[in-house]
C-alpha positions in Angstrom: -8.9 101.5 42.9 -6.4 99.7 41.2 -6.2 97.1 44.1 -9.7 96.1 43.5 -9.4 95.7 39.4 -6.1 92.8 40.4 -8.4 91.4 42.9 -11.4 91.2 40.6 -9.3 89.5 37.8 -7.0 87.4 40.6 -11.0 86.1 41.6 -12.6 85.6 38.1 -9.6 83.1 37.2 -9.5 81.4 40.6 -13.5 80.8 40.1 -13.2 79.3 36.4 -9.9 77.6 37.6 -12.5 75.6 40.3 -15.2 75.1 37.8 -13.6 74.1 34.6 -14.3 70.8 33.6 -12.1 68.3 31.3 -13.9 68.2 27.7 -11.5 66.6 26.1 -11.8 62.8 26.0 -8.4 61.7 27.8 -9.0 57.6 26.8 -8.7 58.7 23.1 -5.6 57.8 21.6 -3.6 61.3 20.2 -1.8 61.7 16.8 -0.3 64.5 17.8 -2.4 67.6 16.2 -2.8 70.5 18.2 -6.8 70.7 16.9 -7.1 67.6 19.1 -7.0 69.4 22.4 -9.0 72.5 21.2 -12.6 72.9 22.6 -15.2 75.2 20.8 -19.1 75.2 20.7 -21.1 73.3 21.1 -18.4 71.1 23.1 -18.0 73.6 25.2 -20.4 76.8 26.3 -18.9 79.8 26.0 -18.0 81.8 29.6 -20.9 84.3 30.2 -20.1 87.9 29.8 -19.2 89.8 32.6 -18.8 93.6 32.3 -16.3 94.8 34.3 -17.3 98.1 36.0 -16.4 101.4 34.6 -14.1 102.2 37.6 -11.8 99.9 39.4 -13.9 100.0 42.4 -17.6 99.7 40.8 -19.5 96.5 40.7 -19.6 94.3 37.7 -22.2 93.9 35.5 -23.6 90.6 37.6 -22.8 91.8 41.0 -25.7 92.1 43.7 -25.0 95.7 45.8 -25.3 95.2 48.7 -24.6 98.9 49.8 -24.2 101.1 47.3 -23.4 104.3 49.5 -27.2 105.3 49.9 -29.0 103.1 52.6 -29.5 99.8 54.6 -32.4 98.5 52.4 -30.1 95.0 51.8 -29.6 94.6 55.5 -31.7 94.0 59.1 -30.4 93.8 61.9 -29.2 90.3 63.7 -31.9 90.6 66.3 -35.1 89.9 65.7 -34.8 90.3 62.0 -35.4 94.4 62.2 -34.7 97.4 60.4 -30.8 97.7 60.6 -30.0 100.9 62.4 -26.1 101.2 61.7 -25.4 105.1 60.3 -25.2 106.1 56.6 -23.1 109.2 56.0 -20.7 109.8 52.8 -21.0 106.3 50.7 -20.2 104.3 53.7 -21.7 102.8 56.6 -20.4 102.7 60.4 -21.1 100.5 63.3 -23.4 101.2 65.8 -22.6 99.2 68.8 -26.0 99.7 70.5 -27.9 98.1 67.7 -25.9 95.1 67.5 -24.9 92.8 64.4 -26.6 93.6 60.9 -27.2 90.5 58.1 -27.8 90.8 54.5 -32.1 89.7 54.2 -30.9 87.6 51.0 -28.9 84.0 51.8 -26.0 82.8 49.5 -24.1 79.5 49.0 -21.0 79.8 46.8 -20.2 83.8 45.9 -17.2 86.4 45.0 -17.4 89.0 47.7 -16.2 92.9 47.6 -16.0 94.9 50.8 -14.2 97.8 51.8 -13.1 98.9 55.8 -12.2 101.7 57.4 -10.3 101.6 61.0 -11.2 105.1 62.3 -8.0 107.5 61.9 -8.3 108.3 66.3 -8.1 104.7 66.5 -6.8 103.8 70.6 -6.3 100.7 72.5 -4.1 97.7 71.4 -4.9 94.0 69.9 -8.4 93.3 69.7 -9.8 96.2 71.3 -8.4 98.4 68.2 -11.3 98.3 65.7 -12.8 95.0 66.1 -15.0 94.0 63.7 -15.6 90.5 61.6 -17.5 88.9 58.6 -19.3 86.3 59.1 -19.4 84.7 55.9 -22.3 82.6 56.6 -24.0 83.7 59.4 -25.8 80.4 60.9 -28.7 79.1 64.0 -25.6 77.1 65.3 -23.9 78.2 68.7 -21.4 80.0 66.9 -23.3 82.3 64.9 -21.0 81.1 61.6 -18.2 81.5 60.0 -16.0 84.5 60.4 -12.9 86.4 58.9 -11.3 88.9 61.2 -11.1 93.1 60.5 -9.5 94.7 62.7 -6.6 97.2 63.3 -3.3 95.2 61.5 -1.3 98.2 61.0 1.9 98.4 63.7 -0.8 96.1 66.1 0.3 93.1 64.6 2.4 91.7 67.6 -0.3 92.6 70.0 -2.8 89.8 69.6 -2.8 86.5 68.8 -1.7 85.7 65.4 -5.1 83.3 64.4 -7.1 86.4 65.8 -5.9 89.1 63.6 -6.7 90.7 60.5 -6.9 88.5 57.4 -7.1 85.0 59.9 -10.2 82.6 60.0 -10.9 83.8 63.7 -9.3 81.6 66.3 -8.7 79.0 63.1 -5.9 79.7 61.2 -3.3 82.7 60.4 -3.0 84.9 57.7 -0.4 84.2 54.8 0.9 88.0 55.1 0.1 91.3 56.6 -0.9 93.8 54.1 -2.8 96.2 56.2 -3.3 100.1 55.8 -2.9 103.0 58.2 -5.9 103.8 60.5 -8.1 106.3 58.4 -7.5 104.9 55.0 -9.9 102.1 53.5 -8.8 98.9 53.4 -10.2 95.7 50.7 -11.2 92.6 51.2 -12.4 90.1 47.8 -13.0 87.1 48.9 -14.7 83.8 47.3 -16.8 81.5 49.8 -17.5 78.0 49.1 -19.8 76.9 51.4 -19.8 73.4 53.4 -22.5 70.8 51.8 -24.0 68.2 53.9 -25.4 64.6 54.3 -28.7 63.6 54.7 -27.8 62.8 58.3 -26.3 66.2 59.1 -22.6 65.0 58.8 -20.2 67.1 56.7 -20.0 66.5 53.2 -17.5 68.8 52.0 -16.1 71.2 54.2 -16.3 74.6 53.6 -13.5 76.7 51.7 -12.3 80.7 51.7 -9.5 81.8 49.7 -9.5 85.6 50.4 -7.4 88.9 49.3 -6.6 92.2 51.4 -5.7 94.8 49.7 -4.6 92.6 46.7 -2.4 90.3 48.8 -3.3 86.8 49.5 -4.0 86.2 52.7 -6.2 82.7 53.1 -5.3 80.2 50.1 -8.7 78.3 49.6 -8.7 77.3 53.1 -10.4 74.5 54.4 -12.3 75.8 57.3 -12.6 73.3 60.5 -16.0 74.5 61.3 -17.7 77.4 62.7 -16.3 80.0 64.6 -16.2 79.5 68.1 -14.6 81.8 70.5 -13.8 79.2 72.9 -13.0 75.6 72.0 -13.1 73.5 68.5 -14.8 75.2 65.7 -17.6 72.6 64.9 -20.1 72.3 61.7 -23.5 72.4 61.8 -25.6 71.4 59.2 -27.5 74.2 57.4 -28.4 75.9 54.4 -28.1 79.2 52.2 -26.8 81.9 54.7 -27.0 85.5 55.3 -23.6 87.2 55.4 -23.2 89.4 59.0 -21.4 92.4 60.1 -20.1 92.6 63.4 -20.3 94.6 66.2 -18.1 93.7 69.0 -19.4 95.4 72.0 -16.1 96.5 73.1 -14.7 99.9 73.7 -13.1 100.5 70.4 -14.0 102.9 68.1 -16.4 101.8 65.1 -15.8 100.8 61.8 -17.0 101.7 58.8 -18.0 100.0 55.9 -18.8 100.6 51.9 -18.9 99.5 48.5 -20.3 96.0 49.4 -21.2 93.7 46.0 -21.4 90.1 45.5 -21.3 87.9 42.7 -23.0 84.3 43.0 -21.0 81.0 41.5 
């Protein structure tokens, strides 16, 4: 997909864009050579190499799969830590509402995350009982559960909800920057890079977390400073904790289920 390939590039530059560092010396006095703002080894390390996949919407060469169309082997589920029990059929995944949430077994700080939606195409009902879903992007002890992004149904459903509660928002935090959803029935992608909130020794917030985040190649959170995690009713709040699971909802509701594939991540 040619979505995910703009993403993937849109990512890699926001990630080195965060991490560069100034090498060059800015209290020495310039004599106006271009050399004297050029960096090479060993001043600087060279940027690993990253092979891009060899389709637009395979894994790079670093990426962790965390569903690769096959099985649940990199996910339990939410309670009790069991065998996830969501159903695998044609390279994807699909919520079963019975069996609850479903977490990744490994835990992540910073990452680059791929993952692809489906809204089934029958979808019926209006704002947040039309394909309610949600990423917890670190999924916590607190009260909360963690940190969440929203999927659900954005196509034409847009005016039927509340704006911080739709697709592409920090749920019940903030709105999305636009609305680039697909039609019902057609996969939808999210890339998004998570930088997770650090902590005192006391539990108080160091740095709070951050989530800049593309749908189907449009921007829809710009490194977003998150308030806390996701409540569903009052002030999001923070928590100290850890390396995290990521989570999968599944909302209970009456809506038809989701589906899920081509789930990779890439650590920073």
């Amino acid at each position: 997909m040619r979505t995910s390939f703009i993403c993937t590039i849109a990512l890699m530059a926001f990630a080195v864009k965060a991490n560069a560092q100034m090498i060059v010396d800015p209290s020495k006095p310039l004599t106006n050579k271009p050399e004297e703002t050029e960096v090479y080894p060993p001043q600087a390390a060279l940027p690993k190499v990253v092979q891009t996949g060899k389709a637009f919407d395979t894994p790079p060469s670093d990426a962790i799969v965390l569903f690769d169309g096959k099985n649940l082997n990199e996910w339990v589920s939410s309670r009790g830590k069991t065998e996830a029990k969501w159903t695998v059929a044609d390279g994807a995944f699909t919520v079963n509402k019975p069996s609850g949430d479903i977490e990744t077994k490994r835990t992540f700080t910073n990452y680059q995350l791929h993952i692809e939606y489906r809204i089934p195409e029958n979808i019926t009902g209006t704002g947040q009982s039309r394909g309610n879903s949600g990423i917890f992007l670190a999924a916590t002890k607190g009260k909360a559960g963690g940190y969440e992004i929203q999927v659900l149904d954005g196509y034409n459903n847009e005016n039927k909800t509340y704006v911080n509660g739709m697709v592409g928002s920090i749920y019940k935090e903030v709105v999305p920057l636009a609305n680039p959803s697909r039609k019902a029935g057609e996969w939808n992608v999210y890339d998004i890079v998570w930088t997770a909130p650090t902590f005192n020794a006391d539990g108080s917030v160091k740095t709070k977390a951050r989530v800049t985040a593309f749908l189907n190649g449009v921007l829809v959170q710009n490194n977003f400073e998150v308030e806390g995690e996701t409540n569903y009713i009052g002030k999001h709040e923070y928590i100290s904790h850890g390396p995290s699971p990521i989570k999968l909802q599944a909302h209970g509701d009456k809506s038809e289920p989701i589906s899920y594939r081509n789930i990779w991540l890439r650590e920073l």
